[in-house]
C-alpha positions in Angstrom: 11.4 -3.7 0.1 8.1 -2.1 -1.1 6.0 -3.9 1.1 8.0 -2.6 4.4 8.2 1.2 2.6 4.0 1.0 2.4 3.9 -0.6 5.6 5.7 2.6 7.5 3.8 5.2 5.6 0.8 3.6 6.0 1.1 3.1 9.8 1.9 6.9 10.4 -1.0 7.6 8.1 -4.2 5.8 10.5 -5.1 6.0 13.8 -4.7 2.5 14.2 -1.3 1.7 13.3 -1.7 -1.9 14.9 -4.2 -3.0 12.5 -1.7 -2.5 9.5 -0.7 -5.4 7.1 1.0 -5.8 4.0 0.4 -8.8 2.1 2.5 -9.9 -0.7 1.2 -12.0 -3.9 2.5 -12.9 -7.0 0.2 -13.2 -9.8 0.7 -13.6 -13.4 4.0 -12.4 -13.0 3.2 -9.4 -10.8 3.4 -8.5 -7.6 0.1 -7.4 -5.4 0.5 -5.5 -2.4 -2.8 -5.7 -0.7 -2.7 -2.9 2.0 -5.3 -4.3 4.8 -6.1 -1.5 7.3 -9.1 -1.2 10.0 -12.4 -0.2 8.4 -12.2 3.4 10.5 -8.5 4.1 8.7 -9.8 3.3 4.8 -10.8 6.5 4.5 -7.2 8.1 5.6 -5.3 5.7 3.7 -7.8 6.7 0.5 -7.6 10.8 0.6 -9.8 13.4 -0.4 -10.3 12.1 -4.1 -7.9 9.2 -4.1 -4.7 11.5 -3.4 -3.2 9.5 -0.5 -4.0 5.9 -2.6 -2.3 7.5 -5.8 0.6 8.8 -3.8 1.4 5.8 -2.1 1.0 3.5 -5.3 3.6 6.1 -7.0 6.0 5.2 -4.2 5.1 1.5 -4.3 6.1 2.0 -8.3 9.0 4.1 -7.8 10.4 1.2 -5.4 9.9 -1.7 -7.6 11.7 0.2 -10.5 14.7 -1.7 -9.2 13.5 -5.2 -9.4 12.1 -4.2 -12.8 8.9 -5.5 -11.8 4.9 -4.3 -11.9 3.8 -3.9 -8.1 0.0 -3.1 -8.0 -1.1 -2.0 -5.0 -4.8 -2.8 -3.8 -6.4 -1.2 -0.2 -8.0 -3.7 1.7 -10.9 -3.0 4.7 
C-alpha cells in the first residue's frame, strides 16, 4: 500500500510522471522503498532543503504504521 501511495504523490510531483517507479525490498527485516525518478525530477521530488523527501517519508511512515513495520524510503536518479 505504501509503495502505490508514494507512487501517486510522486507522479503528480515531476514533470515526468512516466519515468516514476517504486521498488520494493526487504532487508534485514525492513522494507526499502527506493523512489527512482528521471535525473531532471530529483530535484522536485527533493525540495527546497529536503521538505518534499521528509514529507513524503512521513507519509511512507504514517502508512506502514499498520503493518507494524519500518519502511525507509530512499530517492533514486
Amino acid at each position: 500500500m505504501s509503495a502505490d501511495l508514494l507512487g501517486y504523490l510522486a507522479r503528480e510531483l515531476v514533470d515526468r510522471p512516466e519515468a516514476v517507479r517504486v521498488e520494493q525490498v526487504e532487508e534485514d527485516g525492513d522494507t526499502i522503498l527506493r523512489l527512482h525518478v528521471a535525473a531532471e525530477d530529483v530535484g522536485k521530488v527533493i525540495g527546497r532543503n529536503g521538505r518534499i523527501a521528509r514529507a513524503l517519508r512521513a507519509v511512507v511512515r504514517a502508512g506502514a504504521t499498520r503493518s507494524r513495520r519500518r519502511v525507509l524510503l530512499e530517492i533514486v536518479e
